[in-house]
C-alpha positions as CSV (number, residue, x, y, z in Angstrom):
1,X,0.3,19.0,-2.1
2,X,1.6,21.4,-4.9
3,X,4.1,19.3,-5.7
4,X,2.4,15.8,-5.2
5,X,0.2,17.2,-7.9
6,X,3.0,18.5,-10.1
7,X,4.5,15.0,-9.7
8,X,1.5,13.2,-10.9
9,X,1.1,15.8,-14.1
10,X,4.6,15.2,-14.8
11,X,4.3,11.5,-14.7
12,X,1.0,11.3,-16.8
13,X,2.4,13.7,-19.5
14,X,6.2,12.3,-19.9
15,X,5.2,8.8,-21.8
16,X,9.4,8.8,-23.2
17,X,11.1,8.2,-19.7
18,X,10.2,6.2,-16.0
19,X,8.7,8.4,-13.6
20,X,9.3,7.6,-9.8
21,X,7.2,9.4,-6.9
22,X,8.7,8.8,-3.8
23,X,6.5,9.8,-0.7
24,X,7.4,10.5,2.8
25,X,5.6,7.9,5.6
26,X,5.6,10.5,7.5
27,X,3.2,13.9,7.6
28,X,4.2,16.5,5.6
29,X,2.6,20.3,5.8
30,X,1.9,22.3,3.1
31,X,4.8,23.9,2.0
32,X,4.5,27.9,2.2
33,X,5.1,29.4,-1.5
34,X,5.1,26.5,-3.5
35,X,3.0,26.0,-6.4
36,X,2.4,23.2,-9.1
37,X,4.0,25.6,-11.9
38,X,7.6,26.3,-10.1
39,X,7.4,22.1,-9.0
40,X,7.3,21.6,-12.9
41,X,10.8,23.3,-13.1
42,X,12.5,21.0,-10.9
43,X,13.2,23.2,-8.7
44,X,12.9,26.6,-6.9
45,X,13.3,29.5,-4.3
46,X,11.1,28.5,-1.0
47,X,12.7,31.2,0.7
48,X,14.5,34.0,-0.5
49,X,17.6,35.1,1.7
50,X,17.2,38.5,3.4
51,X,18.5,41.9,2.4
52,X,20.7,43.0,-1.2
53,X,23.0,40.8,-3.1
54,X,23.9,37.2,-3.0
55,X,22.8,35.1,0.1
56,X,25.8,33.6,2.2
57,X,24.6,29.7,2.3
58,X,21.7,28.3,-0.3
59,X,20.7,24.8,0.8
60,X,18.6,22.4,-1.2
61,X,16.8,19.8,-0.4
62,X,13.3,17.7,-1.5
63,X,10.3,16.5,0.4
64,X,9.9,16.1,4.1
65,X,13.5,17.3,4.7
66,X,12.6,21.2,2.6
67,X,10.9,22.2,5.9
68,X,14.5,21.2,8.0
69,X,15.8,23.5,5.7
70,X,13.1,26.4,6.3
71,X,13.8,26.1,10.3
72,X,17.7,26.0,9.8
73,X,17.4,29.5,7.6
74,X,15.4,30.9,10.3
75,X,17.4,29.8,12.9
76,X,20.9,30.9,11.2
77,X,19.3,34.4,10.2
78,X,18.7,34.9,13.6
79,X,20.6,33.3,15.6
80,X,24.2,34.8,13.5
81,X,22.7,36.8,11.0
82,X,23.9,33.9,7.7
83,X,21.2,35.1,5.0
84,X,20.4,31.8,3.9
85,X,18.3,30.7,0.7
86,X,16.2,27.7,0.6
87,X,15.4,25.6,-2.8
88,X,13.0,22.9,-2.9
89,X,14.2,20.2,-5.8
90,X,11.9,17.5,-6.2
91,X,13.3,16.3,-9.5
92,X,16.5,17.2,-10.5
93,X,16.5,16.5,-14.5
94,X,13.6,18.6,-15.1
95,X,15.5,21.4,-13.5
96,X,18.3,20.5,-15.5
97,X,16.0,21.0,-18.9
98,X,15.7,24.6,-17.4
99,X,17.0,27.8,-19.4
100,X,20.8,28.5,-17.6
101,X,19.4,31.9,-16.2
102,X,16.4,30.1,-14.5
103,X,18.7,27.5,-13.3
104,X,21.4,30.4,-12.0
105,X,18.6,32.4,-10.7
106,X,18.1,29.7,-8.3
107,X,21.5,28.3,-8.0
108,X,24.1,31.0,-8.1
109,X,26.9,28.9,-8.5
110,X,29.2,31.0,-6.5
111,X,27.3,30.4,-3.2
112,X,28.5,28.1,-0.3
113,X,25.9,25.4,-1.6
114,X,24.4,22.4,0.8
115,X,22.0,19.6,-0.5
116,X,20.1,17.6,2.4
117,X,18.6,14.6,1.3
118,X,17.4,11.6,3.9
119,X,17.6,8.9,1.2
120,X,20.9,9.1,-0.5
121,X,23.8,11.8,-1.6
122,X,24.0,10.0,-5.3
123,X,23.6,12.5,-7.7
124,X,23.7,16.0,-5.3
125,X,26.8,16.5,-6.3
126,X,26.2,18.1,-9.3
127,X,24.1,21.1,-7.4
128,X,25.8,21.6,-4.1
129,X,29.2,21.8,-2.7
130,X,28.6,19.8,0.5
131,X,26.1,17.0,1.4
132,X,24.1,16.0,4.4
133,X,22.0,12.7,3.5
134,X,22.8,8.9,4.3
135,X,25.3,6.8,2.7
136,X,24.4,3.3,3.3
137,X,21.5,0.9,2.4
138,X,18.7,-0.2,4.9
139,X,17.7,2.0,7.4
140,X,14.0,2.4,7.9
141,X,12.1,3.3,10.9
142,X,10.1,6.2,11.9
143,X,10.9,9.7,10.9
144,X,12.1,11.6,14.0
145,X,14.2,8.2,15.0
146,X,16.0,8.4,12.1
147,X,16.6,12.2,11.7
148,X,17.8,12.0,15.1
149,X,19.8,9.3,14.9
150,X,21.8,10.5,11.7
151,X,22.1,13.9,12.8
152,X,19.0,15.7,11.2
């Protein structure tokens, strides 16, 4: 919901460039420590890693896929102790407009870096070292069909 409504405040304010909001068919909870003002950056932390110093694995992702992400952190903190940081991006060139500290404060740089993205891998690139997302054209069909049939 936070960032549904950052989207639409985004869109109504930026008259220079196209705005696309893409929605999930699917139902998506509200996500836990977001908030229309860190949406606005493009990006930020939904869950901090555990403990001091630099987490081991930071994934990214946007949408319905950001709460994938949550349960994979959980899963590899406790399952083999991989402090793991999750970052919610809905829109990538507003976190690009961000000051290089915010943008490293969420992004190390230096940090095994995964994006997962349903739709597409165009354009992740540029933020993570890996990718999980699909790389053709066409598939549709309900949520949990898909995820499971590519590997989500």
């Amino acid at each position: 919901a936070n960032e549904m409504a950052a989207a639409y405040q985004i869109a109504i304010n930026n008259v220079h460039t196209p705005t696309v909001i893409c929605c999930t068919r699917g139902t998506v909870a509200p996500l836990e420590h977001s908030s229309r003002d860190k949406a606005m950056k493009g990006a930020y932390t939904v869950i901090e890693e555990e403990g001091e110093g630099a987490p081991d694995l930071v994934m990214i992702a946007t949408g319905s896929e950001v709460w994938r992400c949550v349960d994979a952190a959980k899963a590899l903190q406790s399952n083999h102790s991989i402090r793991t940081r999750v970052v919610s991006m809905p829109c990538q060139e507003l976190f690009l407009e961000q000051s290089e500290e915010y943008r490293r404060s969420v992004l190390p740089g230096n940090v095994p870096t995964m994006s997962v993205e349903a739709s597409a891998e165009h354009g992740w690139h540029r933020f993570s070292h890996a990718q999980i997302g699909i790389t053709r054209f066409g598939m549709s069909g309900p949520l949990e069909q898909l995820f499971k049939k590519y590997g989500f």
